[in-house]
C-alpha positions in Angstrom: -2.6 -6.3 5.2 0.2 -5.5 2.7 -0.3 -1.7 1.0 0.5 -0.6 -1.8 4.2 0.4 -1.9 4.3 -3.4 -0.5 3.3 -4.8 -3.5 5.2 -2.9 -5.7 8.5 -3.7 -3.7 7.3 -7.3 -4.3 6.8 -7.0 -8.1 10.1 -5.1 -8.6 12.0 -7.9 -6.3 10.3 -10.4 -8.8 11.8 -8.6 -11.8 14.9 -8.1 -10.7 15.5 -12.2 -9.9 13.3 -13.8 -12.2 11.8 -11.7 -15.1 13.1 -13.9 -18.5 13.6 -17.1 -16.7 11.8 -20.9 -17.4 9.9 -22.4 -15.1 11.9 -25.5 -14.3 9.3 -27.1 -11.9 5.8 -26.0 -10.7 4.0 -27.2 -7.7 0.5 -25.9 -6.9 -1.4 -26.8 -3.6 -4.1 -24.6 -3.5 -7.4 -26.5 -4.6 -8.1 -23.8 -7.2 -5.5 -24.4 -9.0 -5.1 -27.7 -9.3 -4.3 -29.3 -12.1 -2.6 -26.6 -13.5 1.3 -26.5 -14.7 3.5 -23.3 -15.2 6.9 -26.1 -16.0 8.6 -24.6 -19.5 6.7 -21.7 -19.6 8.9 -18.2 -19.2 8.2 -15.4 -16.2 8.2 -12.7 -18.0 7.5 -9.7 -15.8 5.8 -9.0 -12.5 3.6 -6.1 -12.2 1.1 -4.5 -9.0 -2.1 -2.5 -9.1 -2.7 -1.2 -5.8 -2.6 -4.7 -3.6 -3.1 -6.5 -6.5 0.3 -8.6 -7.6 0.2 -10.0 -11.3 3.1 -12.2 -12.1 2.9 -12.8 -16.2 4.1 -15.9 -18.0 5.0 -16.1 -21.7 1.6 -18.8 -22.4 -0.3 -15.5 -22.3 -1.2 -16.1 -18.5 -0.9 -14.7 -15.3 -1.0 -15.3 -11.7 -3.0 -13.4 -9.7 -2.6 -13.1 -6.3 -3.9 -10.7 -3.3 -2.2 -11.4 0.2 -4.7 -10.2 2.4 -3.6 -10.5 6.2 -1.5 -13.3 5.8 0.2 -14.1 2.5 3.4 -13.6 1.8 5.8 -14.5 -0.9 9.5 -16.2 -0.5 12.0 -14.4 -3.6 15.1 -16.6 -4.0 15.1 -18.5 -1.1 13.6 -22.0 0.2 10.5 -21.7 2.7 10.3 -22.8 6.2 6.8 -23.2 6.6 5.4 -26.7 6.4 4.3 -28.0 3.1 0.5 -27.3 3.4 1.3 -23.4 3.8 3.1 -23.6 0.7 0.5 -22.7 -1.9 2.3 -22.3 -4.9 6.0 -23.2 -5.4 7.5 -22.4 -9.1 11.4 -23.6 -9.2 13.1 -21.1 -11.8 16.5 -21.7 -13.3 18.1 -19.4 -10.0 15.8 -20.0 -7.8 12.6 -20.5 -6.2 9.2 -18.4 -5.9 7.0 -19.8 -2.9 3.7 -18.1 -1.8 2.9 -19.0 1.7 -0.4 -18.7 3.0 -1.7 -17.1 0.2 -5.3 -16.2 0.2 -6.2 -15.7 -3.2 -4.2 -17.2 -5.9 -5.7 -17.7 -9.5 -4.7 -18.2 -13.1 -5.9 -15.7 -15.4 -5.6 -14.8 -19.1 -3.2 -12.1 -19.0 -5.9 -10.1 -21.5 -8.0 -10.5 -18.6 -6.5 -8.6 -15.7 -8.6 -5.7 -16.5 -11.5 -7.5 -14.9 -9.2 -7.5 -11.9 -8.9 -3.8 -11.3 -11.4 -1.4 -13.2 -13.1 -1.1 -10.7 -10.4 0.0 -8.6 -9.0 3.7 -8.3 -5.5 4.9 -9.8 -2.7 2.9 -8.8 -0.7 5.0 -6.4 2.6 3.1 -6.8 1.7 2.9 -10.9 5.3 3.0 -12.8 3.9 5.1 -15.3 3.8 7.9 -12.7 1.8 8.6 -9.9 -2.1 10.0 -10.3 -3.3 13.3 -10.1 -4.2 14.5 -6.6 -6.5 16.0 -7.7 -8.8 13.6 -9.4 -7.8 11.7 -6.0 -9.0 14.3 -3.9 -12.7 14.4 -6.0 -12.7 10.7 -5.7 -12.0 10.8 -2.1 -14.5 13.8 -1.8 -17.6 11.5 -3.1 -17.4 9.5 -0.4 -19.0 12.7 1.6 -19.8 11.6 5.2 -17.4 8.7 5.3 -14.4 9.4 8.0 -11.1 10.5 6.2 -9.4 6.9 7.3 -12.2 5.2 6.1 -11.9 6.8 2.8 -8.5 6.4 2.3 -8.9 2.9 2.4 -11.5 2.8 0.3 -9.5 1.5 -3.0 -12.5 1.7 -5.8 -11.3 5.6 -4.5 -7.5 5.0 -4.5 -5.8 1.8 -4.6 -2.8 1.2 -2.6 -2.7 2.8 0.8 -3.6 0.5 4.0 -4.0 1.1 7.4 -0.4 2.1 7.8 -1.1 5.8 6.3 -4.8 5.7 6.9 -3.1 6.4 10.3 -0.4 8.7 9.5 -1.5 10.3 6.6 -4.3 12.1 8.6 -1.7 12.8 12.0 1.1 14.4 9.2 -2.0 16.7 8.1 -3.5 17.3 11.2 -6.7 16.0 10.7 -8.7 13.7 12.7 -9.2 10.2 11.3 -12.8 10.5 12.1 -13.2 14.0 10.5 -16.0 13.4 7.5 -14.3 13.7 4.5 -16.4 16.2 2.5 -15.9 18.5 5.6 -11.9 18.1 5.1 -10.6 22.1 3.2 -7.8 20.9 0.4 -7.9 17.4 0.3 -5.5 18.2 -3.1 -2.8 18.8 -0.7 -3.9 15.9 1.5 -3.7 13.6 -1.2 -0.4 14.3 -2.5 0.7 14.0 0.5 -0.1 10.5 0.8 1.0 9.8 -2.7 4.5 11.0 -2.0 4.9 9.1 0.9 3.8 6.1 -0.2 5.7 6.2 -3.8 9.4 6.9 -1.8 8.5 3.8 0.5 8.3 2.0 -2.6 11.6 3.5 -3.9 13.2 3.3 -0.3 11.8 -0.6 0.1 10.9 0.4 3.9 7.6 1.7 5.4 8.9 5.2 6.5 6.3 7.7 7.1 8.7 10.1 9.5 11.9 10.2 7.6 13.9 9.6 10.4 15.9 6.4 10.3 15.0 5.4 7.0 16.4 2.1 6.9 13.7 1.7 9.0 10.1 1.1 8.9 9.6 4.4 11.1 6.0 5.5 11.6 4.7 7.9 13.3 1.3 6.6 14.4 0.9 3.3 13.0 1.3 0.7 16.1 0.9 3.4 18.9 -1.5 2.8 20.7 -2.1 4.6 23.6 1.1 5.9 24.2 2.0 9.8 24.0 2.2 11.7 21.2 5.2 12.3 19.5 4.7 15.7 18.5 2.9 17.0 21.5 3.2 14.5 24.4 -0.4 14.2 24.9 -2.4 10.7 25.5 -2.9 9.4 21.8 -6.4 8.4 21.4 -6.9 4.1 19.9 -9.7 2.6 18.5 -9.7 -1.2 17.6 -10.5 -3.0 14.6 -14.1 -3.9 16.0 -14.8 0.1 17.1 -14.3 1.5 13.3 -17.1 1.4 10.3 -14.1 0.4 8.2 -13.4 -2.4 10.1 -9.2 -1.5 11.0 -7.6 0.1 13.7 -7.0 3.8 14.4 -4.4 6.2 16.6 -4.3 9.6 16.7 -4.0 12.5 18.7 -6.9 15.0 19.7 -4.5 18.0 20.4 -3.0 17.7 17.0 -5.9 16.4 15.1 -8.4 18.3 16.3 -12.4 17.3 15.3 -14.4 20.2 14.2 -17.5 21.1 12.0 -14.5 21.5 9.2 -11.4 20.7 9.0 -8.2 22.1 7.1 -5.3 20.4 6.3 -1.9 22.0 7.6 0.2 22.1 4.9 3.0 23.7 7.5 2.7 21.1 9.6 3.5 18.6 6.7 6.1 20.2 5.4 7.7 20.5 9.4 7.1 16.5 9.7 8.5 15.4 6.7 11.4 17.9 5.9 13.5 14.4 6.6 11.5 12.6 4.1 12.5 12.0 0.7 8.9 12.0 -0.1 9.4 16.1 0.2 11.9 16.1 -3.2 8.4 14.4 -4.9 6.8 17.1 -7.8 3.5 16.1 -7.1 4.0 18.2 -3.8 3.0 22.0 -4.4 5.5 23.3 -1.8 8.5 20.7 -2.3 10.7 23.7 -3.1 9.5 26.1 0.1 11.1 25.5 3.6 9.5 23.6 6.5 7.0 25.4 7.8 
């Protein structure tokens, strides 16, 4: 499922192609909207709220749309996929906008896209600046007995990550993904952690969560499996989509992410994983100035 700094990247490729064009031509295939035109009307901007994607039109409406699994969104360029995939097309005057697959895809009252997401946590990727790790950290902290993955991607807690740093997220801290989170010492540090990483991702336009190779989408559990650890060469632990209470996959490594009654994060050991990272330059990280640990 697209995260948060996907979304974003989406919105901001959006902007930068189509924000103040007309709508030449609109074609919409999904039952729901049917009957509906966007022709003559003007894309004014594209915004995200965690996986949320609003694209707002000068008529004082908005298309809402959430990817889910599949989705996925053509910027500029025709589409491949056959015609009943193609959910939405809107022909701009440079281009076209085609939503493939798209799983949730409404029109809305642009006045109305509160209704949308007050009931979600901050925005991670928000433009206006990212939220406060600490109210983050208390938000995450209600969630008590909840596993630390599970609460991370928990987005009436925080909207934006996904199972990409509900993975490595817990690894880069050295806690296990199972580890309750009201047992978890300085979630504050935790969470802007995560907030870093996933706000330079958005920035870089790549999934990067090890800093190495970052014109890649380099991760450092994330798609694992059982293979050995990169930090300590030890048999990475999996657990499938149908073996978690939240319902998503899992890897992670008992030697570095050790389960216990409690559980502190290791600042050190994030500041030695990421000292590649442009997500370490971020001033919502304590020690950004102090060397790697």
């Amino acid at each position: 499922m697209p995260e948060g700094d996907t979304l974003r990247i989406l919105a901001d490729r959006i902007n930068e192609r189509f924000a103040g064009e007309r709508v030449e031509r609109s074609v919409m295939r999904d039952p729901r909207l049917a009957g509906r035109d966007l022709a003559g009307t003007t894309l004014v901007d594209a915004d995200a709220y965690g996986k949320h994607l609003f694209v707002r039109f000068d008529d004082a409406r908005s298309l809402h749309v959430h990817l889910k699994m599949d989705g996925t969104f053509q910027v500029g360029r025709r589409s491949t996929a056959p015609e009943w995939k193609r959910r939405i097309e809107l022909w701009l005057t440079s281009g076209p906008l085609i939503g493939e697959s798209v799983p949730v895809l409404e029109l809305i009252r642009t006045a109305d896209e509160h209704a949308v997401t007050e009931h979600l946590g901050p925005d991670l990727c928000a433009t206006a600046g990212p939220p406060d790790p600490t109210d983050v950290a208390t938000r995450l902290a209600r969630t008590g007995e909840t596993p630390l993955a599970g609460a991370l991607l928990d987005q009436r807690r925080v909207a934006g990550f996904g199972n990409v740093y509900a993975n490595d997220v817990p690894f880069i801290a050295g806690v296990h993904p199972f580890q309750p989170v009201g047992t978890v010492d300085d979630l504050v540090a935790l969470a802007a952690t995560g907030t870093a990483l996933i706000r330079a991702n958005a920035r870089l336009r790549r999934q990067n969560t090890t800093g190495r190779r970052l014109d890649t989408d380099a991760r450092w559990m994330h798609g694992r499996g059982r293979r050995p650890c990169p930090v300590c060469g030890d048999r990475l632990g999996y657990a499938d989509e149908r073996s978690t209470p939240w319902g998503r996959s899992i890897t992670w490594c008992d030697t570095c992410q050790p389960r216990a009654d409690a559980a502190a994060v290791d600042s050190a050991r994030i500041r030695r994983l990421l000292a590649l990272h442009p997500a370490m330059r971020d001033p919502v990280l304590p020690w950004r100035d102090q060397p790697p640990g």
